[in-house]
C-alpha positions in Angstrom: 43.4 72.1 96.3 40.0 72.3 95.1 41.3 74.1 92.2 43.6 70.6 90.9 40.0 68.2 91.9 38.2 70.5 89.4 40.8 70.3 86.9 41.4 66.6 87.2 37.4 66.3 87.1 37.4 68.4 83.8 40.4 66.4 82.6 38.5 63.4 83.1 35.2 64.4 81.9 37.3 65.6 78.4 38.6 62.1 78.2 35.1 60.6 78.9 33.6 62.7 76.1 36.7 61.7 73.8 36.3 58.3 74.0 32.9 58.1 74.0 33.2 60.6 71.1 35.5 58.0 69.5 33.4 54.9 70.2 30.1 55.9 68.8 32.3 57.1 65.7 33.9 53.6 65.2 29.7 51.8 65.8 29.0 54.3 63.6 31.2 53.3 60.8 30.7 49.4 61.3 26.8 50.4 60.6 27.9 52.0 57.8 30.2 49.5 57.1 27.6 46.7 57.5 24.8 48.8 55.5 27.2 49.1 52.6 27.6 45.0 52.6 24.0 44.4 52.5 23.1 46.9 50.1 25.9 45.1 47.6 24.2 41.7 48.1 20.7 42.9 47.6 21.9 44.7 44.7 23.8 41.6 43.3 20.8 39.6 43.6 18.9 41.9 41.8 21.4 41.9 39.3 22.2 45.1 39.8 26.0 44.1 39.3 28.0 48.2 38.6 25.8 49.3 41.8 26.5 46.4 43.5 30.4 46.9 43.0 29.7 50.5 44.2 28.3 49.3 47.5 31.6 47.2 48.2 33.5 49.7 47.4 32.4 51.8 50.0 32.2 49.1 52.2 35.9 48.8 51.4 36.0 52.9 52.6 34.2 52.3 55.5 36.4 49.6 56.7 40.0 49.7 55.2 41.6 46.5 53.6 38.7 44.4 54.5 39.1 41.0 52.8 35.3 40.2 52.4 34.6 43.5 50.4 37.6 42.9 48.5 36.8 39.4 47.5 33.4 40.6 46.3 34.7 43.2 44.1 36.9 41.2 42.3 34.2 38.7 42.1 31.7 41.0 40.9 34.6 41.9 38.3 35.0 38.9 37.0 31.7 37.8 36.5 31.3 40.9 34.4 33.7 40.1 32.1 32.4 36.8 31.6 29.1 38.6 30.9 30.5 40.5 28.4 32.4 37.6 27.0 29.3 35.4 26.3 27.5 38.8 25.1 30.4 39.3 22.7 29.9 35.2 21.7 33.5 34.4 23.0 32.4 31.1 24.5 35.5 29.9 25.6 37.1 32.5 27.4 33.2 33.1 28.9 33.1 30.0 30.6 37.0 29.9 31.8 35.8 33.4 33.1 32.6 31.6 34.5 34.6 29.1 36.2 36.8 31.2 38.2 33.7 33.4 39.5 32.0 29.7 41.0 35.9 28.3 42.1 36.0 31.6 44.5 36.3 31.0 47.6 34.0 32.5 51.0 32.7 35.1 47.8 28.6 35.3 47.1 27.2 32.5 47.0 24.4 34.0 44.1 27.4 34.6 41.9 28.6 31.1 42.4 25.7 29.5 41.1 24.6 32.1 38.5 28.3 31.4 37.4 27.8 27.2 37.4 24.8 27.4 35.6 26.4 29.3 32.9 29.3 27.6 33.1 27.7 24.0 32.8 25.3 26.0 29.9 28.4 26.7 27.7 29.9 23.1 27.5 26.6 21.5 27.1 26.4 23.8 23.9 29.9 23.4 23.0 29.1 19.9 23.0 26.4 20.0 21.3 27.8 22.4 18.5 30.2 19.8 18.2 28.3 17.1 17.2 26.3 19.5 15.1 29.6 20.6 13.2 30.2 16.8 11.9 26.4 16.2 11.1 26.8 19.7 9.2 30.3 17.9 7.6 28.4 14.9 6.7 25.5 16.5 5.2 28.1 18.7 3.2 29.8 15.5 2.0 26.5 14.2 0.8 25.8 17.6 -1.1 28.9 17.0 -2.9 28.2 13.7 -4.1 24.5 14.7 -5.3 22.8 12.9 -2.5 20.7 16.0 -1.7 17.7 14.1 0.3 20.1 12.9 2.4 21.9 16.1 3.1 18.9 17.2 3.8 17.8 14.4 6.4 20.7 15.2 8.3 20.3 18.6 8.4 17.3 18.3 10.1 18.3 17.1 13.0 20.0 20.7 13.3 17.0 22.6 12.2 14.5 20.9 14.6 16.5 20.8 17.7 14.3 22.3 20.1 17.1 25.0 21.4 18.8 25.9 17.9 17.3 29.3 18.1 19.7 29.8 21.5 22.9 32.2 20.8 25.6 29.4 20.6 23.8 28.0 17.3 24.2 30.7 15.2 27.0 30.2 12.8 25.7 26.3 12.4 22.3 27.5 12.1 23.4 29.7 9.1 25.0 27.4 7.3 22.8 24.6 8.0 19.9 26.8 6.1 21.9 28.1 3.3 22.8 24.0 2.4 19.4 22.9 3.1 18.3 26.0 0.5 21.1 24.4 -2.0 19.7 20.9 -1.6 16.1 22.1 -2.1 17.2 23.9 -5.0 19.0 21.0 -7.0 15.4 18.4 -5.2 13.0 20.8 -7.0 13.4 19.6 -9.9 13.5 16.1 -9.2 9.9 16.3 -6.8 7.7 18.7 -9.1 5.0 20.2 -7.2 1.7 19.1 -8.9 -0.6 21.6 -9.8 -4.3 21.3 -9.0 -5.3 23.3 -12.1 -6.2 21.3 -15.1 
């Protein structure tokens, strides 16, 4: 008899370690789990965006099929290529890429309004391209028909906007100095410079 109570104590005491053994593993792995989270965050804040995407990812490890993780990888992803988008000058497909990252839903909140302020910085551009393109057109027009002052008057309102030096201004920036350097070439002759030696 006393031989089964200290086999149903050991028995017991096996099943006590176990499950204790199997408790502190799962606290253990929700700390991890947890760890990995905030360590993504901080790291996306710092920009910090391919470490970030490695913190998720374990998180995701840690904590199988967890939707949170999951969402912030393929947030992380996207806003990445959009990055890379507007680094590569493809405006459009940067700010389609910019509005899905702010659209996403219960994703980080950093990314959404990193991604709205770039987002709202491309069409304000685009726009403003746009209206630069037919002053451009105009000033072309005006070239053509030997009104060279004028061209130029118009193309000043290119050259002296204040952001024109910004990425999206390139192209009309070019082409807005190479017709103002035609201009001036056909105006020099028209406004001699006077000399001051006599």
């Amino acid at each position: 008899m006393r031989r089964k109570v200290l086999i149903g104590l050991g028995v017991i005491l096996l099943a006590v370690v176990f499950i204790g053994f199997g408790f502190t593993k799962n606290v253990e792995v929700q700390k991890e789990y947890e760890q990995a989270m905030e360590r993504g965050i901080t790291q996306t804040k710092k920009c910090e965006y391919q470490a970030a995407k490695i913190s998720f990812q374990n998180a995701v490890k840690r904590k199988q099929d967890d939707p949170q993780a999951e969402r912030n990888i393929k947030q992380l992803d996207l806003y990445m290529k959009a990055k890379s988008a507007l680094n590569q000058r493809n405006y459009d497909q940067a700010k389609k890429l910019f509005d899905q990252v702010a659209d996403a839903d219960h994703g980080l909140n950093v990314l959404v309004r990193r991604s709205s302020a770039y987002a709202t910085e491309i069409e304000e551009a685009q726009n403003q391209l746009a209206s630069f393109e037919k002053l451009y057109d105009e000033a072309v027009e005006c070239n053509e028909e030997g009104n060279y002052a004028k061209s130029n008057t118009l193309l000043t309102s290119i050259l002296k906007y204040r952001e024109i030096n910004e990425r999206y201004y390139d192209s009309i920036l070019a082409k807005a100095k190479h017709l103002k350097h035609e201009n001036d070439r056909f105006l020099a002759p028209a406004y001699p410079v006077k000399s001051e030696h006599k």
